[in-house]
N, C-alpha and C positions, 0 to 999 in steps of 0.2 A: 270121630277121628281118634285111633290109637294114638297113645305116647310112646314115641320112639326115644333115640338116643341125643337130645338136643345138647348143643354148646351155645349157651346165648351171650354174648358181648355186648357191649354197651349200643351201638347200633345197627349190628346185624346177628341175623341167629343162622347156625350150621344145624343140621339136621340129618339123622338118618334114621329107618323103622318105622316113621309113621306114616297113614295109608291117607293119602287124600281123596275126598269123595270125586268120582268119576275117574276119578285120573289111573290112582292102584297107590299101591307100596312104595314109600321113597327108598330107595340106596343112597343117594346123597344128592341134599338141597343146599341152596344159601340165598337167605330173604333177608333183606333190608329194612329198616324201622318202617320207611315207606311205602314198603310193599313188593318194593322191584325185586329180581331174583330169579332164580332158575332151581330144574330139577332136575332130577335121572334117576327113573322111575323104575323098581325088578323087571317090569312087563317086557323093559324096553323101550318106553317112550322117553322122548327130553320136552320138557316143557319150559318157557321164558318168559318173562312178563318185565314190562319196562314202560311207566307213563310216559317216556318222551318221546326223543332219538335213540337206533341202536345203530353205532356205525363201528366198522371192522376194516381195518386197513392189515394189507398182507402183501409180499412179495418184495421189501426191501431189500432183500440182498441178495434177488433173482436176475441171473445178467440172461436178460434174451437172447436166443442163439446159442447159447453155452452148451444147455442140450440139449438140442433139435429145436427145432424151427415151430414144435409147438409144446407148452410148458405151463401148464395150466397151477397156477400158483394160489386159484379158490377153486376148490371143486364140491358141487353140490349132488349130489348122484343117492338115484333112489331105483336099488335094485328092483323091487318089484314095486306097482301102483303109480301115481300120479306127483307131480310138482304143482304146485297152486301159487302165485302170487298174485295178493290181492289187496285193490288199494281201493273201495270203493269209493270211498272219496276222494280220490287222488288222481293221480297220473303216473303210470311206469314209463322211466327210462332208461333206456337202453345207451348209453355213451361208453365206444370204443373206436380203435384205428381202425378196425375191420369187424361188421357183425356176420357170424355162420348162422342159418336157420338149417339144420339138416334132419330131415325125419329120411330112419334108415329101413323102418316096417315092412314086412312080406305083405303082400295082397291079400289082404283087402286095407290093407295097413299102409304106413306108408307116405300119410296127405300131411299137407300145409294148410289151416284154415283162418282164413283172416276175414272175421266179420264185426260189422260195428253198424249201429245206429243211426250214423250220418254220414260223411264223407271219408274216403282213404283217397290218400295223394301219395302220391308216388315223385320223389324229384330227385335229379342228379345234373349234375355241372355235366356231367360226359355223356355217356350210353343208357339207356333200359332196354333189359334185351329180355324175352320171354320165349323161352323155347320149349317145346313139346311136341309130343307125334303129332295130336290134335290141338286146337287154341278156340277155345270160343269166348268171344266179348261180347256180351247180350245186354243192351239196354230194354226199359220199360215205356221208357218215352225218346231221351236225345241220345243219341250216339254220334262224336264227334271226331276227326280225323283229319288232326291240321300239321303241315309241315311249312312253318316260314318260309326255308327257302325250296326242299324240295320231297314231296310224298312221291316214296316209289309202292306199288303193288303189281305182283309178281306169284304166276300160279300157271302150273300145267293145263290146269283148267279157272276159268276166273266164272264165275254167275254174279250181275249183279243186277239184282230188283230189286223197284219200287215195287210196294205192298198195297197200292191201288194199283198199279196192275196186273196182279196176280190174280184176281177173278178175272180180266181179260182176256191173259194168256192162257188159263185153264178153257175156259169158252173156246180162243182158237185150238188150244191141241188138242179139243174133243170134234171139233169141227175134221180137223189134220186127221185124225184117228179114222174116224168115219171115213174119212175118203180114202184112207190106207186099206181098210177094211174093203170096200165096195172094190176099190183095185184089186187085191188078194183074191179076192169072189169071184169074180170076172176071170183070173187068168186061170 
């Protein structure tokens, strides 16, 4: 590590010039006796290190509504690449009056993926509404379809099998086909 241009104080040190390994070149750091602290690195990068809690409170003297109906008072935005939040040993939550998931992507772009390990539930006091040109719900084993007081299903066309009898019904509409066929022949 070069030596750059340090100011050290009795319990934290200001920094700038020196190149940390992996990182690059500081512009200006400030590290704690502790170790806690942040940088802002020539390259570009910002790096931050903190053994505890890092908590940021923002928007006190943002009157909602004032300007427009939407007013985003933390914004995190990463022009090009990826957002990562990662809690491996944790839990992310999400607490708001209202959450947007909106993916705005051209084709082939575009999706919403929600996958996990074990269960996802889905609940609401009111509505869940799922709509799309197509919908498919595929189980491996149970698929369940309960409505207390009333399940409505509703389709221009509706098909519904059982999957023991489906080798039945193939047997009869080979049977059906055959005698479609001998009829054709005949006239």
């Amino acid at each position: 590590m070069t030596i750059g241009h340090p100011q050290i104080y009795e319990k934290y040190r200001v920094d700038s010039g020196n190149t940390l390994p992996k990182l690059g070149e500081v512009e200006y750091s400030l590290l704690t006796e502790s170790g806690n602290g942040f940088a802002y690195l020539k390259n570009g990068k910002h790096v931050m290190a903190c053994d505890a809690t890092s908590h940021e409170s923002v928007g006190f003297d943002v009157e909602v509504g004032k300007n427009g109906p939407y007013l985003p008072t933390k914004w995190i935005r990463a022009n090009n690449g990826d957002i990562l939040f990662d809690a491996p040993n944790g839990t992310i939550y999400l607490n708001a009056k209202n959450i947007v998931l909106n993916s705005n992507g051209a084709d082939p772009d575009g999706n919403i993926f929600l996958s996990c390990c074990n269960d996802v539930y889905i609940k609401s006091t009111d509505n869940v509404t799922i709509t799309g040109t197509n919908v498919t719900v595929s189980a491996s084993k149970t698929a369940t379809l309960v409505g207390q007081h009333t399940t409505n299903i509703a389709a221009n066309f509706l098909g519904l099998v059982e999957v023991t009898d489906i080798a039945s019904s193939i047997t009869s509409l080979e049977g059906r086909f055959t005698d479609l066929l001998k009829l054709l022949e005949s006239i």
